[in-house]
N, C-alpha and C positions, 0 to 999 in steps of 0.2 A: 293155478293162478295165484300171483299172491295181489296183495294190498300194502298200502301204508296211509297214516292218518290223514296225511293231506289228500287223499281221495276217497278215504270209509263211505264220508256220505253219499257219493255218484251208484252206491252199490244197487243192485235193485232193488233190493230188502230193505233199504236204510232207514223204514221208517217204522218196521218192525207187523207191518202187517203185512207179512205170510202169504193169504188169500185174498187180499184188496178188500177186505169188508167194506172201507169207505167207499170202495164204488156204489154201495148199494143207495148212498144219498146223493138228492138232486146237484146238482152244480150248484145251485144257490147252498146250500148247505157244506158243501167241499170247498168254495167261497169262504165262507165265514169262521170253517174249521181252520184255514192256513192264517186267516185273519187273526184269528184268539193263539194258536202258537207261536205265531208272529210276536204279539205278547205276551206272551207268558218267556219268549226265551231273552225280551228284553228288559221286561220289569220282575219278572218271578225267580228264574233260577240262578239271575248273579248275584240275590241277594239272601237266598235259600238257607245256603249249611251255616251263614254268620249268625242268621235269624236265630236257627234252630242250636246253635252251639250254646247261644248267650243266654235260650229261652224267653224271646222277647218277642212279640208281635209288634211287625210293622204296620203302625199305625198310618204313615203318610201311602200305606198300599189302598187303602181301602176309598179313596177319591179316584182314582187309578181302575180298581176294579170296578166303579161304579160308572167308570167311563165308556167301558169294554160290551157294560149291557151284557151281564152274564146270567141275573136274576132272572127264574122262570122259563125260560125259554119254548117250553110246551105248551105249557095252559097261557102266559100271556101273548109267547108273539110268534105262536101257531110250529116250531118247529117239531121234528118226530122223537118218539125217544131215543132211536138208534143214535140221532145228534145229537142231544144232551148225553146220552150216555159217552158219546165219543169225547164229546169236550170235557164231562169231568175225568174221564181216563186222562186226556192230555194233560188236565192241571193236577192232578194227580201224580202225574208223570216227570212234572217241574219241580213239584213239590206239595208233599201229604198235608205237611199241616196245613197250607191255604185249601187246598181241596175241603177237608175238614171243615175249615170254618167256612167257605161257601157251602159246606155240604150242611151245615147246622142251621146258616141263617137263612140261603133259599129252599133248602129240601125240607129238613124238621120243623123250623119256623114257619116261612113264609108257608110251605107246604099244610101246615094245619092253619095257619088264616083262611089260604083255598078254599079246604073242604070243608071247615069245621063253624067258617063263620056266616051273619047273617050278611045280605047283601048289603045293610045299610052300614054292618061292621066292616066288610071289602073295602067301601065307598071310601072309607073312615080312614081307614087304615094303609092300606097297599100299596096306594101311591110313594109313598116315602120309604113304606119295604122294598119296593123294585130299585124307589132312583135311590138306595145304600143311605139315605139322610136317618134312618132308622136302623138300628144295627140288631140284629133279635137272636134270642139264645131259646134252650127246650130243655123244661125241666122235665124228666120224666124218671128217672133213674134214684133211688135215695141210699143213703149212707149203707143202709141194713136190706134195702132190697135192689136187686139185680134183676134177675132171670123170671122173677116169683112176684114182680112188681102187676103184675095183671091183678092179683088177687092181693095183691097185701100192702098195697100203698097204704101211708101211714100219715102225709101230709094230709091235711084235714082241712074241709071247706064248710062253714057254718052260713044258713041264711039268718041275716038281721038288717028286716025291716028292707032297701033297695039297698042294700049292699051285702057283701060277701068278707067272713074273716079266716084267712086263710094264716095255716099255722102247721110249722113242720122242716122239715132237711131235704134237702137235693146235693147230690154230688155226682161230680164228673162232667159238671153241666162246661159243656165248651161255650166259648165268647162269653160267657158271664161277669168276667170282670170288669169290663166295659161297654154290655151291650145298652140299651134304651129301654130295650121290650125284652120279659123272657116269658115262653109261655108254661103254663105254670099247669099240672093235671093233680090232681087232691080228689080226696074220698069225702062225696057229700055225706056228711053225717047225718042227715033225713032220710034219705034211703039207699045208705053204705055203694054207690055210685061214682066211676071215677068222671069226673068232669073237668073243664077246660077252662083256663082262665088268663086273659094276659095284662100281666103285672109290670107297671111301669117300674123302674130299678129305681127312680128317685125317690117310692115312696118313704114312709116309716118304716119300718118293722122289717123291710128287705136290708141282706147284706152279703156280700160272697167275696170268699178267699179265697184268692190263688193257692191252687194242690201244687206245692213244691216236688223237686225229686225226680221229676219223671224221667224217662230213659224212651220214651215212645212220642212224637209228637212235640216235641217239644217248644214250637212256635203256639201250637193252643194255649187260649189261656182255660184252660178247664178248673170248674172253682167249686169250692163247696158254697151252698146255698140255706142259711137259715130265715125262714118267716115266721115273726114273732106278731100275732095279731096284726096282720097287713089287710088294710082296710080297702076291698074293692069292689067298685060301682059295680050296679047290676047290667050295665053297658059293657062290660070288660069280660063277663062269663059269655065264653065262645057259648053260639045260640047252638049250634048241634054238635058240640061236645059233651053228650051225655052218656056214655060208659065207655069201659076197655074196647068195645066193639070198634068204636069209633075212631079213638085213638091208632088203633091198627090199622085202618083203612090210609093215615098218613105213614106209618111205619112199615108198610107195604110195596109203596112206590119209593121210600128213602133205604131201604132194603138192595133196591135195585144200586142205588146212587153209591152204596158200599162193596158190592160186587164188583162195577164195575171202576172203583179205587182200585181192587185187588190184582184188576188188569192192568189198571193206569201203573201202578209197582211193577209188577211183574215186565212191562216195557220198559220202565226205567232200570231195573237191575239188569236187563239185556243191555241196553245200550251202555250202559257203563262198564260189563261184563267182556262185551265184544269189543268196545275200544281200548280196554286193557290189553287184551287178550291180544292183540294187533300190533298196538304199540310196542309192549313190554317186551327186552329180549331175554331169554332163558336159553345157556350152552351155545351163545351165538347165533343164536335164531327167534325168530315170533313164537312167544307162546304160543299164538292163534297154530301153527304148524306139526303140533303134537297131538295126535289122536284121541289124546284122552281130552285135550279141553276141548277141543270142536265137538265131543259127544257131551259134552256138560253144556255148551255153548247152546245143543242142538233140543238137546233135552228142555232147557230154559225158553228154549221157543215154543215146544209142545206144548207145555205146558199152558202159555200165552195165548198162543192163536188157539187152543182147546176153550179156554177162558172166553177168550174174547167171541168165539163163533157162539158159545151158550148164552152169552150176554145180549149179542145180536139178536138172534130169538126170540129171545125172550122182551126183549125191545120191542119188537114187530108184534108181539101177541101184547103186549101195555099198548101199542098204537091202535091195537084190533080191539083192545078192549075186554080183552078175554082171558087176560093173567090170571095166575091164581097166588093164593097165598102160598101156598108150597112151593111153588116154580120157584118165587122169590127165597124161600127158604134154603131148596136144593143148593139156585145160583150160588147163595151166598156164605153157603159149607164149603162145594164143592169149590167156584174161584178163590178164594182166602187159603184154602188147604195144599192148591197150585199153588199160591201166591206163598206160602210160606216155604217151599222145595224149592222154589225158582229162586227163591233172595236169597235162601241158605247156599246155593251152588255157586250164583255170582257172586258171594261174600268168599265162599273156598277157592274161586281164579282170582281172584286177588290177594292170597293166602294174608301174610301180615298188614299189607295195609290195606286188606279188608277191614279192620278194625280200626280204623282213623277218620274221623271224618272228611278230612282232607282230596280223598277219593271220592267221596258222595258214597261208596255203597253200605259204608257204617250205617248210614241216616237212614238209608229206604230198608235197610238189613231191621234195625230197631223200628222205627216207622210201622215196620210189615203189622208187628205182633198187636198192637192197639188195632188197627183194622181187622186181625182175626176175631180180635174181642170183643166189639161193639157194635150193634145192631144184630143182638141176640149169638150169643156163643156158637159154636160149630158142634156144641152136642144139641142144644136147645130145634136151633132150626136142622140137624141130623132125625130129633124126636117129630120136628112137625112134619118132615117129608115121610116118617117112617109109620105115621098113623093116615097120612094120604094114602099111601102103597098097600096097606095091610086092614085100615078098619077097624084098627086095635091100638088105644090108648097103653100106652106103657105103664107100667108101676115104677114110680119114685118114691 
C-alpha cells in the first residue's frame, strides 16, 4: 500500500497512538483533548521554530493560553491525570518550550501554592495563578547546587521580627524574567530547614538575568536569580513549606508532567519523521519504501507507545492515589532515555536537514536533551528507583 501527503493524516495511526490510550478517557475528556489541539495547531506551532530560532518568548501567547483554561486541570476542575498528562504531551508536541513554561507556572508553581499553602494563602493567591493575570516561576535549583540541592541549598532565609530576609542565587529558573511571583525555597538558618517562600519580583533585592547561549529550549526565558536582602512578610512564607520533604511532595507530581514531555517529543519526532519519510523521494521512490527506514520508523513508535502505556499507569495510580516516588523516578529515566533514541533516529531520516530548523526536527532533536536533564538527571532518579528495588542506598 503506499500513501502520499495529501492523505498521511486519513492513516489509522495518524495520531500516533498505537493502542488508542485515549480511549481510556470519558468523551467529555476526548472533547476537550481535540479542543486544546485544535489550539495549539492554530496559535502554537505556526509560531514555534521563529519563536525558538530568535530565542524570544511570545508574550502576546500568554492571554491566549489563559483563554484555553489550561491551568490545573486535576486539582481545580476535576479532570484525571491520564488527561492532563495527555494534554501536556500534546503541547509538548507543538512545542517544548511552551510545555515548559506551562510546565513551570502550573506544575512547579501553581503546584506548590496547592500543597504547600495555607487555605487563607489559596484564597489570596490562585485565583490570578489559574486566570494567567499572575505569571509564577520556582526557584529551587542554584548556581553551585544541582542534584545535591536537598541537602545543600545555600540561599538563606533569616527570621526578623514578622518578616523574612532572604539572600542567595538561583539559576535555570524558567519564566523568571518576566514572571510576577517566583517561589522561592532557602535554608532557614534557625534550624538549617529548607522552607518556602513567594517572592513578588518587583521587590528590592530581587533581580534575574536572562542565561544566554542555549541550544535546548530556547523560547524559555530561564534566568539566573540573585537575592540581596529581600525583605518578606511573614504572609509570603508558604505555611507548610517546611523541609526538602515537602518540597518533593510537588516535585513528585511535576516528575510526572516531564515524563510525559518526553512522550509529547517522542510523537513529535515521529510525525515529522514519518512525513519526511513519505514525502521525500530517494532513487525515484518514498523513502517511507526502503526497509531500513520503516524499521527506524517502527522502532521510533516502540519506543513511544512503550512510553506512553508507562505513563498511562502511572496516571491511573496518581488518580488512585497510590503513586510512589519511585514509579515517578523510573517514569522519568526510563521515558527521557526512549525520548533521546527516538529524536536521534528521526533526526538520522532526515539525514542533513535533520540539522536545520527549517524541518522542525533540529528543535525537538535539541529540545530532547534539556528534558533529559531536568527534574532530576537519569542517573539521580536511576539511584532512586535503584534503592526502591534493592534496600540499598549507593555510595557516592
Amino acid at each position: 500500500m503506499s500513501t502520499t501527503s495529501a492523505d498521511l493524516s486519513s492513516l489509522p495511526y495518524a495520531d500516533g497512538d498505537f493502542y488508542a490510550f485515549e480511549q481510556l478517557l470519558s468523551q467529555k475528556e476526548q472533547d476537550r483533548l481535540a479542543e486544546i489541539r485544535d489550539f495549539l495547531a492554530r496559535e502554537v506551532k505556526p509560531i514555534a521554530v521563529d519563536c525558538w530560532n530568535r530565542g524570544e518568548f511570545p508574550m502576546e501567547l500568554i492571554p491566549k493560553l489563559a483563554s484555553i483554561d489550561l491551568v490545573s486541570p486535576v486539582r481545580r476542575q476535576g479532570y484525571s491525570n491520564v488527561f492532563a498528562g495527555l494534554v501536556h504531551a500534546e503541547v509538548t508536541r507543538a512545542d517544548a518550550s511552551i510545555s515548559t513554561f506551562m510546565g513551570v507556572h502550573d506544575g512547579l508553581f501553581t503546584g506548590s501554592i496547592e500543597a504547600l499553602a495555607s487555605q487563607e494563602q489559596k484564597d489570596a493567591w490562585l485565583p490570578d495563578i489559574y486566570a494567567m493575570k499572575k505569571i509564577g516561576a520556582f526557584g529551587l535549583t542554584e548556581p553551585l547546587g544541582g542534584s545535591d540541592v536537598a541537602g545543600g541549598t545555600r540561599t538563606t532565609a533569616r527570621r526578623d521580627g514578622d518578616t523574612w530576609i532572604l539572600n542567595g542565587a538561583k539559576r535555570w529558573i524558567g519564566n523568571a524574567t518576566f514572571s510576577d511571583w517566583v517561589v522561592i525555597y532557602a535554608r532557614d538558618v534557625a534550624d538549617n530547614k529548607v522552607k518556602g517562600f513567594l517572592v513578588d519580583t518587583s521587590w528590592d533585592g530581587y533581580a534575574a538575568t536572562k542565561i544566554e547561549n542555549k541550544i535546548s529550549l530556547r523560547t524559555v526565558q530561564n534566568a539566573d536569580i540573585t537575592l540581596t536582602d529581600v525583605v518578606v512578610p511573614d504572609f509570603f512564607k508558604l505555611a507548610e513549606a517546611n523541609s526538602f520533604r515537602d518540597v518533593n511532595k510537588v516535585l513528585k507530581v511535576t516528575r510526572l508532567g516531564v515524563a510525559w514531555q518526553a512522550v509529547g517529543l517522542q510523537l513529535a519526532a515521529f510525525d515529522v519523521a514519518r512525513s519526511y519519510a513519505v514525502e521525500r523521494q530517494q532513487f525515484g521512490r518514498p523513502l517511507a519504501s526502503f526497509q531500513l527506514v520503516q524499521s527506524q520508523l517502527v522502532s521510533m513508535l516502540g519506543n513511544t507507545v512503550s512510553s506512553m502505556g508507562m505513563m498511562v499507569r502511572l496516571s491511573q495510580l496518581e488518580d488512585a492515589g497510590v503513586a510512589k516516588d519511585e514509579q515517578s523516578a523510573l517514569a522519568k529515566a526510563f521515558t527521557t532515555q526512549r525520548m533521546r533514541e527516538t529524536v536521534a533516529t528521526g533526526r538520522n531520516i532526515l539525514g542533513g536537514n535533520g540539522i536545520v530548523t527549517d524541518y522542525g526536527m533540529a528543535k525537538i532533536f535539541a529540545d530532547a536533551e534539556a528534558v533529559y536533564s531536568y527534574e532530576g538527571t537519569h542517573e539521580i532518579n536511576t539511584l532512586v528507583t535503584g534503592r526502591a528495588i534493592t534496600g540499598i542506598s549507593t555510595i557516592v
